[in-house]
N, C-alpha and C positions, 0 to 999 in steps of 0.2 A: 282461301287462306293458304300458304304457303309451308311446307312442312319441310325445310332444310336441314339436311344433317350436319353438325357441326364435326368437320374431320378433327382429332385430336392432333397434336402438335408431335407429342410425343409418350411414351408407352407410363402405365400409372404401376408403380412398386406395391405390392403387396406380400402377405407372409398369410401361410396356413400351416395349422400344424396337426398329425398326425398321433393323439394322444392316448396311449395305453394303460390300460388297466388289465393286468393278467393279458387274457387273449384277446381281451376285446378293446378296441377301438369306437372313440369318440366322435360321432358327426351331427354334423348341421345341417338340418332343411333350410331352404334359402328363405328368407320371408322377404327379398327385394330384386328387379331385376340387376342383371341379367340373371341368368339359372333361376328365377321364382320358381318354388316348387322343387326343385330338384336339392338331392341330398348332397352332399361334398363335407370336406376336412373342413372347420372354425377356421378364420380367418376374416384378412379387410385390409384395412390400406396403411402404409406405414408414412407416419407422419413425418414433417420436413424436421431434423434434426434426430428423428428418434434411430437406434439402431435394433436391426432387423432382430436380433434375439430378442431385445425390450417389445419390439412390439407384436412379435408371436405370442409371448406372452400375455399381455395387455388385449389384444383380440378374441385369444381362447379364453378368458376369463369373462371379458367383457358381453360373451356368445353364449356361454356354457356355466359361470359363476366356479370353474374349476383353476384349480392352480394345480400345477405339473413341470417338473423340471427338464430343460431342455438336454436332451442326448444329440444333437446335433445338427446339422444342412444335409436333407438327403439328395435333392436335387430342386431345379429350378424351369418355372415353363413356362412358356407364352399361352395366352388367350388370348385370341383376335379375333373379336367379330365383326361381318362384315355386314351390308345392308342390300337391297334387289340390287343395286344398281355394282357392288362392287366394292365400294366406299367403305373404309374402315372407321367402324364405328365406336369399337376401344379397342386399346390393345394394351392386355397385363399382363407384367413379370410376377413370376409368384417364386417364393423363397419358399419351401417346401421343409419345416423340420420335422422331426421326430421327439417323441416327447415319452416320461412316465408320468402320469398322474400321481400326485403327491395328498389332495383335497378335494373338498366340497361337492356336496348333490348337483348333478348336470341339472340345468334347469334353462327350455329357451331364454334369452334377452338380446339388447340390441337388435340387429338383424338377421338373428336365428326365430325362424316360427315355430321350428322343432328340435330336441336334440334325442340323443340316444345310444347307447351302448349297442356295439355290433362284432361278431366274430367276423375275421377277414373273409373266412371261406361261409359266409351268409349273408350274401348280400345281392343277392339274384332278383329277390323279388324288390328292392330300390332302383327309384329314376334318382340316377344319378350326374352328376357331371361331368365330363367328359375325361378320359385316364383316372378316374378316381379308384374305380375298380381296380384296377390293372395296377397303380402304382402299391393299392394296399396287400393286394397278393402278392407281390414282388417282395414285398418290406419284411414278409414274414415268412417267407423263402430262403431268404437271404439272409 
């Protein structure tokens, strides 16, 4: 049987967002590849017609059961992963905001298998995804 990768055409939109409570920060364990298992910002793919702030929020709700009002675009990043041979096997734009939490019990759903309150500067002992670390230390530096 034949196990061919389908190269993507072109790169898939998405939005995560970085949601605050006091010091701590809102994440999601991935319950799907890619990153299964690993922790990152809520987040997912932003649908054809929807705009990027509707569906930052719409993701973090739809991950976490929380509503949080967006403070802005902190920056934007590719994901591209590739397969043995080279071959790009997705590659995502991600729209990166920043948020305060306004509501509701974080609670997994959707394609979070876990969520969780976290201090920026405690997060050592999480497998996380890749710049996730590094962009939440930044955010509260800055």
């Amino acid at each position: 049987m034949s196990t061919q990768t389908t190269i993507p055409s072109s790169p898939k939109l998405g939005v995560s967002v970085a949601c605050w409570r006091g010091e701590e920060v809102l994440l999601a364990q991935r319950g799907k590849a890619p990153s299964k298992g690993l922790w990152s910002l809520p987040g997912g793919h932003v649908e054809l017609g929807e705009r990027l702030a509707d569906a930052a929020l719409r993701e973090l709700f739809e991950e976490t059961a929380v509503t949080a009002k967006l403070e802005g675009l902190v920056t934007t990043l590719d994901i591209i992963h590739q397969d043995d041979q080279g071959q790009i096997t997705t590659h995502y734009v991600i729209a990166v905001f920043k948020a305060r939490w306004l509501s509701g019990k974080a609670v997994a759903g959707d394609d979070a298998a876990a969520v969780q309150w976290r201090r920026a500067e405690d997060l050592d002992d999480l497998a996380m995804t890749p710049n996730t670390r590094h962009l939440l230390r930044a955010m509260t530096q800055g």
